[in-house]
MMTF fields as JSON, N, C-alpha, C and O atoms, coordinates in Angstrom:
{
  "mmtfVersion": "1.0.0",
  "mmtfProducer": "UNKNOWN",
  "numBonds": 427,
  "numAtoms": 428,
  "numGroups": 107,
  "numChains": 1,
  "numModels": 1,
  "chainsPerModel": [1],
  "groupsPerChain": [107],
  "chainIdList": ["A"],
  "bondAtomList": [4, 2, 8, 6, 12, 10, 16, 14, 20, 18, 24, 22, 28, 26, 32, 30, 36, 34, 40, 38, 44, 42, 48, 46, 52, 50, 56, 54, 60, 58, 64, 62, 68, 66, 72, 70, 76, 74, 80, 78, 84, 82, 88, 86, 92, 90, 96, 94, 100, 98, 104, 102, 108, 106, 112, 110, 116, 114, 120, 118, 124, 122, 128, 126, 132, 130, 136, 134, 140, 138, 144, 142, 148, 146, 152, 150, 156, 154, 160, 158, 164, 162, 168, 166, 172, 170, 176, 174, 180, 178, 184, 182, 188, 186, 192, 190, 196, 194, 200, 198, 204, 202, 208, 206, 212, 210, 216, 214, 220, 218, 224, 222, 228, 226, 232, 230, 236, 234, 240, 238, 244, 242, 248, 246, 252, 250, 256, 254, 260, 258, 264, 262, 268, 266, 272, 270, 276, 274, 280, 278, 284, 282, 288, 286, 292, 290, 296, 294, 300, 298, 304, 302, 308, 306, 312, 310, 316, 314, 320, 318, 324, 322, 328, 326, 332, 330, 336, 334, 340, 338, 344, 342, 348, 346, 352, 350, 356, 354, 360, 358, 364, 362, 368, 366, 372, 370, 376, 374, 380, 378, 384, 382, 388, 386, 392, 390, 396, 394, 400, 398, 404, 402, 408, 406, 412, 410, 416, 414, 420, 418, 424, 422],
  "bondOrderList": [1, 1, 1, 1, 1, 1, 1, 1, 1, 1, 1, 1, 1, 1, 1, 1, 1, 1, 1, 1, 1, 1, 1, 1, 1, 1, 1, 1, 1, 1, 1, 1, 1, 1, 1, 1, 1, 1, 1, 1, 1, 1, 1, 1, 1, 1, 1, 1, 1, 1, 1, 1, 1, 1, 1, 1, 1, 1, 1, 1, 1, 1, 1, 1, 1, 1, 1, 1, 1, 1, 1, 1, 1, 1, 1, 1, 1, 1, 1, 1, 1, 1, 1, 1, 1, 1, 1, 1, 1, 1, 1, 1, 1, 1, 1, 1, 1, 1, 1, 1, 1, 1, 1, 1, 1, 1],
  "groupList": [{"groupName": "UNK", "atomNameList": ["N", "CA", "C", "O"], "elementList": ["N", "C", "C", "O"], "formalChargeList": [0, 0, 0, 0], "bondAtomList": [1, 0, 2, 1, 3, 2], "bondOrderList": [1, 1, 2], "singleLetterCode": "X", "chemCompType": "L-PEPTIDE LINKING"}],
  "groupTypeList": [0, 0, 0, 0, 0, 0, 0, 0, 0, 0, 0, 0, 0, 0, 0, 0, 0, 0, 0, 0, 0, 0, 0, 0, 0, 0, 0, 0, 0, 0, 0, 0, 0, 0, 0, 0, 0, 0, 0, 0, 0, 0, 0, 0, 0, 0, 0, 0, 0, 0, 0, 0, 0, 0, 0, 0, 0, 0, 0, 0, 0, 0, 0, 0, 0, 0, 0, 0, 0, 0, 0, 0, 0, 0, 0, 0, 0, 0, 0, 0, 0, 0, 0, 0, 0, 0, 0, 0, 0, 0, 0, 0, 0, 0, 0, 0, 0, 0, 0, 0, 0, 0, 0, 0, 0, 0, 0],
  "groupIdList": [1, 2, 3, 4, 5, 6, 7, 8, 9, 10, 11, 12, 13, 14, 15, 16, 17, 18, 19, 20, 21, 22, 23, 24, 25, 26, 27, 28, 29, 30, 31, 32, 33, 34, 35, 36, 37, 38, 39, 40, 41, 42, 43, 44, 45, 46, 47, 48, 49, 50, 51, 52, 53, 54, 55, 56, 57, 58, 59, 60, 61, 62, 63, 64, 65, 66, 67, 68, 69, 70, 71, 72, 73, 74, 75, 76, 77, 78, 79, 80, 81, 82, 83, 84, 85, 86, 87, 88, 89, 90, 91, 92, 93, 94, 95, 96, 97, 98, 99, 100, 101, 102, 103, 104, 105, 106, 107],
  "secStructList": [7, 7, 7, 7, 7, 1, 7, 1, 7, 7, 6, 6, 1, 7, 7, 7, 2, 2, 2, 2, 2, 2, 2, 2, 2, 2, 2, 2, 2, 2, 2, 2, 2, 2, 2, 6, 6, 7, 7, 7, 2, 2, 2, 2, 2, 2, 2, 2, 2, 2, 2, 2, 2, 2, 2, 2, 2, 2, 2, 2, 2, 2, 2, 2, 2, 1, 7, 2, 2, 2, 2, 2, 2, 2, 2, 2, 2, 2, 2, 2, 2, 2, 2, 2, 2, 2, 1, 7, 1, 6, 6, 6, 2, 2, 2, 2, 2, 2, 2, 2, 2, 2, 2, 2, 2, 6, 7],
  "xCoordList": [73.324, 71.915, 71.34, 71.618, 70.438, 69.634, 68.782, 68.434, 68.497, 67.495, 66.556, 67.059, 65.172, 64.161, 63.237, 62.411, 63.663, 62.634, 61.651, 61.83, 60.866, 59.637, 59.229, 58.559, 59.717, 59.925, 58.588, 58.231, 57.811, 56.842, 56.288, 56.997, 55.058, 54.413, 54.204, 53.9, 54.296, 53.881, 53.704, 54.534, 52.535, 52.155, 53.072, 52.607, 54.018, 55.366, 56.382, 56.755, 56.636, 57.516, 55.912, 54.891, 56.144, 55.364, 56.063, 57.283, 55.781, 56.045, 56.555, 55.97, 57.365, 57.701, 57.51, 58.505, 56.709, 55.757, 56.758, 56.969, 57.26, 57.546, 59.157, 59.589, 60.218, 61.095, 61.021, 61.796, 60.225, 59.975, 59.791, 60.674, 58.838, 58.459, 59.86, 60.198, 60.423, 61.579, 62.92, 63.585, 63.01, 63.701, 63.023, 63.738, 61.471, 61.389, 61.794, 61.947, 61.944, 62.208, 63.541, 63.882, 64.433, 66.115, 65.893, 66.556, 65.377, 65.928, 65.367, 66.123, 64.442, 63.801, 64.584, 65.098, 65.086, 66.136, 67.166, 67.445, 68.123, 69.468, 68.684, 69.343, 67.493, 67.711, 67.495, 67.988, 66.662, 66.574, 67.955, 68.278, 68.984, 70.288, 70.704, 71.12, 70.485, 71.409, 70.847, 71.587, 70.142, 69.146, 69.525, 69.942, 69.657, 69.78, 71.753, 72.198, 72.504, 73.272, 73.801, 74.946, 72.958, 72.98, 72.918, 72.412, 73.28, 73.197, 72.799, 72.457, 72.952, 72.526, 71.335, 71.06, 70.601, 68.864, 68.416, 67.473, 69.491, 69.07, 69.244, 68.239, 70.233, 70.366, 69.277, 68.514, 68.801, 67.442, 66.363, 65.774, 66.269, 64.64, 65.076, 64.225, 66.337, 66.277, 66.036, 64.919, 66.977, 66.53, 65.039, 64.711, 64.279, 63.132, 62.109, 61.067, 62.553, 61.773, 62.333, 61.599, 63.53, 63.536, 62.734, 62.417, 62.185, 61.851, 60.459, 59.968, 59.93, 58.496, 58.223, 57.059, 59.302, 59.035, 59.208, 58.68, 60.05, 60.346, 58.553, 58.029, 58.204, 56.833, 55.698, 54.654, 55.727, 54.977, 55.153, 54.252, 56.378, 56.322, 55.987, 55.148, 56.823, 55.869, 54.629, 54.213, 53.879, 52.544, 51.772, 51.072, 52.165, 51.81, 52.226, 51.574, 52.929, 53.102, 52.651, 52.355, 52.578, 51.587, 49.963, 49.489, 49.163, 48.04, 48.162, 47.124, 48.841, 48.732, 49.196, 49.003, 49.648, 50.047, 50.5, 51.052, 50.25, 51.322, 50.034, 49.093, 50.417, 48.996, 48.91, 49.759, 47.399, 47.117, 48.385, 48.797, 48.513, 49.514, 50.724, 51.124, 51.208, 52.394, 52.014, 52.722, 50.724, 50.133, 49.617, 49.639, 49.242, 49.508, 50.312, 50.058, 51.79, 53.304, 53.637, 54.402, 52.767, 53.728, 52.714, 53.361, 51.321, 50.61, 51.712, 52.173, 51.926, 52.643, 53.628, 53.882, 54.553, 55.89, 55.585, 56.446, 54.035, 54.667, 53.61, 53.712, 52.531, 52.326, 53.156, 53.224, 53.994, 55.34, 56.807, 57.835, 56.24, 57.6, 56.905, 57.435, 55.473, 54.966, 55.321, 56.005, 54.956, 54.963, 56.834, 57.319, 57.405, 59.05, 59.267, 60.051, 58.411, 58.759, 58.52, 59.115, 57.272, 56.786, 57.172, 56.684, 58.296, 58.82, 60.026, 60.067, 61.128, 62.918, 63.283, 64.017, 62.762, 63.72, 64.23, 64.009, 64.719, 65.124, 64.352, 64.782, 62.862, 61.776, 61.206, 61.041, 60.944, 60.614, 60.932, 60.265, 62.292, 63.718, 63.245, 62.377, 63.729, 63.576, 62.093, 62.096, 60.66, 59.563, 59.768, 59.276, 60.491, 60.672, 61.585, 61.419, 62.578, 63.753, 63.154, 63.486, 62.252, 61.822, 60.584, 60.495, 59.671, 58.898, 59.575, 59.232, 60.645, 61.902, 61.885, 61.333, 62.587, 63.092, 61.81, 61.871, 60.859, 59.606, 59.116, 58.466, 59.546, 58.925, 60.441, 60.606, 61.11, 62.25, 62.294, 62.82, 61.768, 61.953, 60.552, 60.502, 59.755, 58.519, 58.823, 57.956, 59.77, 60.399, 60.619, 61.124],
  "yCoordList": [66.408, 66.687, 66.445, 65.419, 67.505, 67.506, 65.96, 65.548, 65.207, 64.388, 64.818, 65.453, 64.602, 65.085, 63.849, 63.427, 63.104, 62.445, 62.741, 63.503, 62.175, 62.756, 64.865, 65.354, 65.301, 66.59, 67.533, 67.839, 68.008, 68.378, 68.776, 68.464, 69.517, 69.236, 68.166, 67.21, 67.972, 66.674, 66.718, 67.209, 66.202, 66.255, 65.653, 65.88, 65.091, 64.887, 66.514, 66.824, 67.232, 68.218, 69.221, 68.956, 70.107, 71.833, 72.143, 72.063, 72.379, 72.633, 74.272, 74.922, 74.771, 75.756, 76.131, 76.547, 76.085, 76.254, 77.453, 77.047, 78.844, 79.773, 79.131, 79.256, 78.183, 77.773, 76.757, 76.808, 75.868, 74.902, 75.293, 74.904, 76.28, 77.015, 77.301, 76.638, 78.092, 78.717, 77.523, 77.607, 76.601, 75.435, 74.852, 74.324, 74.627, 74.418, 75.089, 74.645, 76.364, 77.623, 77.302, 77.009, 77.434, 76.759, 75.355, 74.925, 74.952, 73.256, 73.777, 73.596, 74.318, 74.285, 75.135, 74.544, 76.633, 77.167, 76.271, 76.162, 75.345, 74.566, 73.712, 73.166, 73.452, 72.308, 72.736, 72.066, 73.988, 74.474, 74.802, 74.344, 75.538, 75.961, 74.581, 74.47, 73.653, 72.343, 71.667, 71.387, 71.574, 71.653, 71.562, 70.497, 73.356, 74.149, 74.362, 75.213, 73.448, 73.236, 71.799, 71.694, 70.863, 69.771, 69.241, 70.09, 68.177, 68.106, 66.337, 65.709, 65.75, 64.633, 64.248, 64.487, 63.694, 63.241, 62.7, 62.995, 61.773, 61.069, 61.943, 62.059, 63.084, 64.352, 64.571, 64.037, 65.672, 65.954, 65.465, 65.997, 64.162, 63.761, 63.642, 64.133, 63.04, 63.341, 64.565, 64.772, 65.752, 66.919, 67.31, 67.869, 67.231, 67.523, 66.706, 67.217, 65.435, 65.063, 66.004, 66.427, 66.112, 67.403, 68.422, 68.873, 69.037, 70.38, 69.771, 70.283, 68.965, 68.786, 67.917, 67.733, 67.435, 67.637, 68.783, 68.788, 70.251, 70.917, 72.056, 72.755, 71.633, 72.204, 71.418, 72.056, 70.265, 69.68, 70.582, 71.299, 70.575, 71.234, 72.489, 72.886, 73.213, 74.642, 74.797, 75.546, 73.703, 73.993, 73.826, 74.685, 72.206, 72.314, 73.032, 72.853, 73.586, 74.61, 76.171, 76.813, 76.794, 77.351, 77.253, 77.997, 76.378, 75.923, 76.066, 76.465, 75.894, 75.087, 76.347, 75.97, 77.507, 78.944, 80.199, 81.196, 80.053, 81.62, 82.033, 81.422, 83.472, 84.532, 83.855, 83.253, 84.174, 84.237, 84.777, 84.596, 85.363, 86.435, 85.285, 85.166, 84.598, 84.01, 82.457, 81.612, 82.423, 80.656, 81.203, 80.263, 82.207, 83.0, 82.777, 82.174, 83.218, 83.233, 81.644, 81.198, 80.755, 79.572, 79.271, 79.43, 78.877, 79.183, 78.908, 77.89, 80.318, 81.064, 80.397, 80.407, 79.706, 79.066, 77.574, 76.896, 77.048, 75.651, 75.511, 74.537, 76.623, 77.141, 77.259, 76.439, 77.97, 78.263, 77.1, 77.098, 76.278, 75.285, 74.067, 73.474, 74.186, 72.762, 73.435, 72.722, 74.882, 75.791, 75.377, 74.744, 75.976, 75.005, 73.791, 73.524, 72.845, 71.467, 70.978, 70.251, 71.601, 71.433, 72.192, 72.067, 73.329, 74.699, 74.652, 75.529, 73.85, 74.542, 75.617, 75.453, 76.841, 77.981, 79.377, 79.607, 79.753, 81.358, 82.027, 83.101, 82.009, 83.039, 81.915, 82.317, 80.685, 79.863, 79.973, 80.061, 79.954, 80.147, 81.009, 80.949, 82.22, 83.349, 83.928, 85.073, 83.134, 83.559, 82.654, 83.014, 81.47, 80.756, 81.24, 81.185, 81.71, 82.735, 83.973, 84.342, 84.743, 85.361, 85.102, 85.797, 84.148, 83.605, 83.299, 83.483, 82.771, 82.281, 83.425, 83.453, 84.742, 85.596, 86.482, 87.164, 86.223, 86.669, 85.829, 86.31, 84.788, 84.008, 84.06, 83.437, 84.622, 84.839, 85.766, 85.758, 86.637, 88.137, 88.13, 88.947, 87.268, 87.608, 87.109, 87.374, 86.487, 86.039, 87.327, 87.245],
  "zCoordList": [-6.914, -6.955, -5.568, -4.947, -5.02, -3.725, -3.774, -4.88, -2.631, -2.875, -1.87, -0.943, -1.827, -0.88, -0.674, -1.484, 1.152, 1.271, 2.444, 3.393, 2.238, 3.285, 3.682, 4.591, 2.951, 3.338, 3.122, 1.984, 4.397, 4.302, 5.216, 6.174, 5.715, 6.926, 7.508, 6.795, 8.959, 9.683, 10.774, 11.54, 11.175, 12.612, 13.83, 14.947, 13.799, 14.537, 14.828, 15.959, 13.782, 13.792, 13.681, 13.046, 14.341, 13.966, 12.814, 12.955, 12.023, 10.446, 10.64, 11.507, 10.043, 9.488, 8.135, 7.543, 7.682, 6.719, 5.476, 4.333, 5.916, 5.327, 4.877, 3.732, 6.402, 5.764, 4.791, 3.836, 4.888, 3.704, 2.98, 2.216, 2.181, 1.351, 0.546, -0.435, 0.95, 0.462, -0.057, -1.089, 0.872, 0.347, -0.484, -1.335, -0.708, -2.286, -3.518, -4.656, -2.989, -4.192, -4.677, -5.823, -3.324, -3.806, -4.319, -5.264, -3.979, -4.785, -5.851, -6.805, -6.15, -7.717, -8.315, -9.265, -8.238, -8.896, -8.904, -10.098, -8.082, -8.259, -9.102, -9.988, -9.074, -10.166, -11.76, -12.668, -12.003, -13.075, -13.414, -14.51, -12.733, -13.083, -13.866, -15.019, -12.97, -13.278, -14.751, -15.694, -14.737, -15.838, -16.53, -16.984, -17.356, -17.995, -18.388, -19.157, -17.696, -17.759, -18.46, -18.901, -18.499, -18.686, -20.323, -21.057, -20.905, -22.383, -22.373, -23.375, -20.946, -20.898, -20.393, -19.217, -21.102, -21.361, -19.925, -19.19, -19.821, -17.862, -17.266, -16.565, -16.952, -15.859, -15.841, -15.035, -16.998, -17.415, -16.512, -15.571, -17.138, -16.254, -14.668, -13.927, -13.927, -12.702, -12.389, -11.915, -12.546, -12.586, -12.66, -11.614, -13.324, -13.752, -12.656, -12.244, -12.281, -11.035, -9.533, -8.64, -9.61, -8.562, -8.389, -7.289, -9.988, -9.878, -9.397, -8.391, -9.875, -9.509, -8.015, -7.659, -7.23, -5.776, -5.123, -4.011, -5.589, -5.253, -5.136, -4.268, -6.581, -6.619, -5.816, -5.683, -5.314, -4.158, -3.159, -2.722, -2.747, -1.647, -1.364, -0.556, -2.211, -2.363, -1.874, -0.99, -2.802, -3.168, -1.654, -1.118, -1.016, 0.123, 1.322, 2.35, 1.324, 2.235, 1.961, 2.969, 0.778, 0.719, 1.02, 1.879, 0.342, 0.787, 2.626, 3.154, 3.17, 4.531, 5.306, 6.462, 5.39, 5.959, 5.021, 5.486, 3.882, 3.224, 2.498, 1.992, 2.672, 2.102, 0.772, 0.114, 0.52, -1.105, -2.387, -3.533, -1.432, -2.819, -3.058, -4.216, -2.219, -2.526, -3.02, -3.567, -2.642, -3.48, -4.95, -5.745, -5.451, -6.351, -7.023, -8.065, -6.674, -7.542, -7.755, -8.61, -6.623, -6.542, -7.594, -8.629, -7.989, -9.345, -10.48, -10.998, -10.63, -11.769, -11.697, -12.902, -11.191, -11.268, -11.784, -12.345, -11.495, -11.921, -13.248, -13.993, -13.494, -14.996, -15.551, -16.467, -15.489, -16.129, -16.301, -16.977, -15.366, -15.448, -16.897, -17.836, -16.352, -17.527, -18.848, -19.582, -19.414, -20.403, -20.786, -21.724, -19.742, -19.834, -20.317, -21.227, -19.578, -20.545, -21.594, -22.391, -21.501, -23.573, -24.459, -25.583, -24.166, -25.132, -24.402, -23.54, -24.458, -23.427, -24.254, -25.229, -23.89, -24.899, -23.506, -22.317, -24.244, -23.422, -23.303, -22.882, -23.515, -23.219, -22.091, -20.939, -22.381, -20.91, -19.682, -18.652, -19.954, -18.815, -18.419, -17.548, -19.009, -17.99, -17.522, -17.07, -17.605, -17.099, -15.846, -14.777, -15.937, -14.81, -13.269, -12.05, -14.234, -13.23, -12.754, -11.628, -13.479, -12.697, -11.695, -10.683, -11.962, -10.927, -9.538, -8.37, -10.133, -8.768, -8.084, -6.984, -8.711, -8.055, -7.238, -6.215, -7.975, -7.374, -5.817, -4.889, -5.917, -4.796, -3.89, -2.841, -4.308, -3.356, -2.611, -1.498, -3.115, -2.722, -1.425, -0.505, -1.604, -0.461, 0.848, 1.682, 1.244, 2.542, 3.399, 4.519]
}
């Protein structure tokens, strides 16, 4: 499992804003895969704290340089991830996978 510390904009480093962005997207797909693979309850919630630093980051790096349209999708992905945690089914999943693939494809 990825661990993520301090990872973000910061006035020390000039931020790359669009690559961070996108490494939230991968950690959050590897961790949904992993997930979704998993049958043990502790994976689970580590996992599940992955996905939701993965959606920090997103989020702030959108806010902070990426058009509307793509703070938009990132929206729709972590609507869709809470909708995921209170419903784990195959219609969840895949509104989530495709949000992924949606916020993948805008790079």
């Amino acid at each position: 499992m990825s661990e993520i510390n301090n990872v973000g904009p910061s006035p020390e480093n000039p931020p790359s804003y669009r690559m961070e962005f996108q490494e939230g997207v991968k950690l959050f797909k590897d961790s949904l895969q992993e997930y979704s693979k998993s049958s043990e309850t502790h994976q689970k919630v580590e996992f599940k704290k992955v996905m939701e630093k993965a959606l920090k980051i997103m989020n702030q790096s959108a806010k902070a340089a990426l058009s509307e349209s793509v703070q938009t999708k990132e929206k729709k992905l972590e609507d869709d991830y809470h909708s995921f945690l209170n419903n784990d089914s195959d219609e969840t999943r895949a509104k989530l996978e495709k949000d992924i693939s949606d916020l993948e494809s805008t790079s």
